[in-house]
N, C-alpha and C positions, 0 to 999 in steps of 0.2 A: 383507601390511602389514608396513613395517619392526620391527625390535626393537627399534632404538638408540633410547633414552631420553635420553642427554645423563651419567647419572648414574654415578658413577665403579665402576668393577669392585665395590669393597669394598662398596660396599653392595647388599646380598642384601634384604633387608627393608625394607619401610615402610611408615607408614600413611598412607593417603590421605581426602582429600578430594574431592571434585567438583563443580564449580560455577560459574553466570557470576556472582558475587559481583560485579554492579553498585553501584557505593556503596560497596561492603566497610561494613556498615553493621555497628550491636551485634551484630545476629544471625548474621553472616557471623561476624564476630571474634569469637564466644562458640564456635561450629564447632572454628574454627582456635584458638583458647587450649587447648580440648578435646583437639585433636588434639594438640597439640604437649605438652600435659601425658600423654597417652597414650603416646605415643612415646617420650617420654624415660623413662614406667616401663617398657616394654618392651624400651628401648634397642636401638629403632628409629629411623629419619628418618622425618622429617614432611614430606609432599610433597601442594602444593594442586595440582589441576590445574583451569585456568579454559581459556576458546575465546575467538577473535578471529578473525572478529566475531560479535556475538551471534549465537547458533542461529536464532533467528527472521528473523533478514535473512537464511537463506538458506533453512528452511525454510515461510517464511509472509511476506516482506519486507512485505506490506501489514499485517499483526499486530506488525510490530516495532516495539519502543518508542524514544522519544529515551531516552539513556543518561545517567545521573549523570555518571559517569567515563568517559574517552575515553582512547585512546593511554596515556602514561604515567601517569594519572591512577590508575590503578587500581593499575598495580606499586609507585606510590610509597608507598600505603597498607599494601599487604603485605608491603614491603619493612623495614615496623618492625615485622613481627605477631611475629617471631622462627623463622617457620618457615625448616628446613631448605634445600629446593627448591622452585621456584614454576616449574610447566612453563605456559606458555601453546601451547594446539593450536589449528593452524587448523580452524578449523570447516567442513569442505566437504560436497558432496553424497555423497560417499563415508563420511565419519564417520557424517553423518546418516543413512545406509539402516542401519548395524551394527545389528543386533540387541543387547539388552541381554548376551548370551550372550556375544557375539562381544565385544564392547565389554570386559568383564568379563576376558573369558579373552586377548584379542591385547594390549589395552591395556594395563591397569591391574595382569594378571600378567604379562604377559611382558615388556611393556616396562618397566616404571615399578614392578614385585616386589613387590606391595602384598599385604600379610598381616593389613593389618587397612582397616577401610573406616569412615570415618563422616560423617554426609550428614544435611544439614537432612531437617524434617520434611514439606517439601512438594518434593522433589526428584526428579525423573526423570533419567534418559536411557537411548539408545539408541533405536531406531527408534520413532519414534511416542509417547515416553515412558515405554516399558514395563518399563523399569529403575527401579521403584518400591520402596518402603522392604520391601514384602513378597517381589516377584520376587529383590531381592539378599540377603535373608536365605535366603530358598532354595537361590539361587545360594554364597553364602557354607556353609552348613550340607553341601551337596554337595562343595565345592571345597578348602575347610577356610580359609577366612578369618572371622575375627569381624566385625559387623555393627552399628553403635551409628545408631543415630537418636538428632538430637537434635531437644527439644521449640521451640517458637518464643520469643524472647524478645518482653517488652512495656516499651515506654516507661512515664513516670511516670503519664502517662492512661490504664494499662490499656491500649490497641489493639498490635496484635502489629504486631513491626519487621517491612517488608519493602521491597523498593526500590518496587513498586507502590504504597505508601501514602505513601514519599518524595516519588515521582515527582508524586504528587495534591498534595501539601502544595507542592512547588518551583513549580509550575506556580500555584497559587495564592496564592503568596508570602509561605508563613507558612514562614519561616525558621525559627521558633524551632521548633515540630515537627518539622521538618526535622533539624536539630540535636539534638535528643533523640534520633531512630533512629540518626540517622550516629552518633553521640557525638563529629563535633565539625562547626564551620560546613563549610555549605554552599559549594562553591568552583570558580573557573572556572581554569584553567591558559595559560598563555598567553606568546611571544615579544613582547618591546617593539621596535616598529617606528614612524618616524616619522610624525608626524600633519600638519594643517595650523598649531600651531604658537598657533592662537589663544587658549589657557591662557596661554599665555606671554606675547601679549599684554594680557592681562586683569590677571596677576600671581597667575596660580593655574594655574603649569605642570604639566601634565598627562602621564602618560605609558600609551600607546596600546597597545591589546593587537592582537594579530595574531587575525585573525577564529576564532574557533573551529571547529571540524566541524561540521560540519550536524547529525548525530546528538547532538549536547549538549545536553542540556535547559537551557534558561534560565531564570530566575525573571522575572516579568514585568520591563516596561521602568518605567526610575524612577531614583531616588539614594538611594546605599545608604551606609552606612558599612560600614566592611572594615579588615580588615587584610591587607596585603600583604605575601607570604611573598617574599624577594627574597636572592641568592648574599651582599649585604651584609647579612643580617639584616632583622628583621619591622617593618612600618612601620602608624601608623595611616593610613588613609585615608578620602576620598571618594570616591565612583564613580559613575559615569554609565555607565550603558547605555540604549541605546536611540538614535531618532534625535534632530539636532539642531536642532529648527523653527525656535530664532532664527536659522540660517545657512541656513533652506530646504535642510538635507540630511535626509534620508527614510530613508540607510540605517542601519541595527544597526550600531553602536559600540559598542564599552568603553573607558573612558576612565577614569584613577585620581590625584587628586591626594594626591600622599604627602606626610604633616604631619611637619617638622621631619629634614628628608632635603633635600640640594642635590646639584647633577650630574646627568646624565643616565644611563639605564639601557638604551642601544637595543642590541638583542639579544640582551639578558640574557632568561633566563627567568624568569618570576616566575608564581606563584600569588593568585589575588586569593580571600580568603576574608570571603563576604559573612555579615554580621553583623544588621544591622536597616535595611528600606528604609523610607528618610526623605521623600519624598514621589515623585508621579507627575513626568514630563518634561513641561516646561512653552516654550511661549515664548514668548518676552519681547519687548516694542516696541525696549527700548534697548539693549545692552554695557551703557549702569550698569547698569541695573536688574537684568539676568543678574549682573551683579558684587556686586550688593546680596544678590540669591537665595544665592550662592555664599558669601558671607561670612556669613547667619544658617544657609546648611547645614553649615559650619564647623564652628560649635558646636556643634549638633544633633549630629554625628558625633562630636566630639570629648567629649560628653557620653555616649553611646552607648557608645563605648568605656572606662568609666571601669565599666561595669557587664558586660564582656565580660572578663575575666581574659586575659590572653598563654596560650594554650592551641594543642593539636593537635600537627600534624604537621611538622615545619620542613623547609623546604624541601631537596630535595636537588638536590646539580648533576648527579646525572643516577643515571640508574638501575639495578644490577650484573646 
């Protein structure tokens, strides 16, 4: 297995993490705040190491789950955590056979110099998951690296943050749970690409996201208020996902009209961060009457938004 790490000569030392921090939710970012405050008393670098794609699409693809964060989704969260290095490893059939030994000793020392380790409380890896909080303390006390477990955080309900308990809550549309583990909205990422244009006939121009991954978990279909993270700054919105029955289209869209924004945005990247869904997808006999719906969801979102603060992560044009 190679040595080269990516990481420059001078650094000899670091602490590590490990982890598919799906979501990068409190509990990921309590990890990494951890590490990076460790590092800096040890004056060491702070280095996360995450896989793409998730472990279980190659070791159990029928056990794999839809993912919070996709593609960039996820670097662009760690990319404000403050840490040092952020390696992303491909996850192949080769990674996956390592033993925790091996995993411990080619990787994490030889490659990537890691003198101190610290690792959620429910964390495996190496073959079969047998790289457990107890296997690398042993392994650490042998090899001579320190070993920190950390404990699980809980939201303001008491329930312990994990992307499993996200994934339940997204899937069932309670956004604002959601949002408590993440610690900020829920959110879909996306290229603006042209649509059929019929916003713009209605007088509530819309702009189209480019379908997502398959792998993305969605919050059910509906109209939501959001705010859209965008290269010219964050905008209120509405959203429509889902299909469009009064046009007899069937398939999944996202669709965002931005409140008090003019021109077009096609090919810009934008992030759509959903906020509170304001009813189920509906269709209508008429264009008015769609246009009647459209103008009391208006409000509704525009009222929604006045109890959502300008929060999170802002957008970035791309990712280092």
């Amino acid at each position: 297995m190679t040595t080269v790490s990516g990481l420059p000569p001078n650094v000899t030392k670091t602490a590590v993490t490990v982890g598919t921090f799906d979501g990068v939710h409190r509990g990921h970012l309590d990890v990494i705040s951890r590490l990076i405050t460790r590092a800096q008393a040890n004056g060491v670098r702070s280095v996360a190491i995450t896989f793409e794609p998730h472990p279980l699409e190659v070791v159990n693809p029928a056990a794999a789950p839809q993912l919070l964060t996709v593609g960039d989704e996820k670097m662009e969260v760690l990319a404000e955590s403050g840490l040092d290095y952020l390696v992303v490893l491909p996850f192949t059939p080769a990674l996956a056979a390592l033993s925790a030994e091996s995993f411990v000793d080619d990787v994490l020392r030889a490659r990537f110099r890691m003198c101190d380790l610290l690792i959620g409380h429910d964390h495996g890896f190496g073959r079969q998951r047998a790289g457990n909080p107890a296997t690398l303390k042993a392994l650490g006390a042998s090899r001579g690296f320190s070993v920190e477990v950390i404990e699980p955080v809980s939201d303001t309900s008491g329930r312990w943050v994990s992307s499993t308990a996200i994934r339940r809550a997204i899937a069932g549309g309670d956004l604002a749970s959601a949002e408590q583990m993440l610690g900020r909205p829920y959110s879909v990422g996306g290229t603006v690409v042209k649509g059929e244009q019929r916003g713009r006939a209605l007088g509530f121009p819309t702009i189209n996201l480019s379908p997502p991954p398959a792998r993305k978990l969605l919050p059910p279909d509906g109209v939501y208020a959001a705010r859209v993270q965008t290269p010219r700054g964050p905008f209120g919105a509405m959203v429509h996902l889902g299909p469009r029955p009064t046009f007899g289209e069937h398939a999944r869209s996202i669709e965002a009209y931005l409140f008090d924004t003019t021109g077009d945005f096609y090919d810009l990247r934008v992030r759509i961060d959903l906020l509170e869904r304001l009813r189920d997808v509906q269709k209508f006999d008429t264009p008015a009457a769609l246009v009647e719906q459209i103008r009391a969801d208006e409000v509704a979102a525009r009222a929604a938004l006045l109890t959502h603060p300008l929060s999170g992560i802002p957008l970035r044009a791309s990712v280092p």
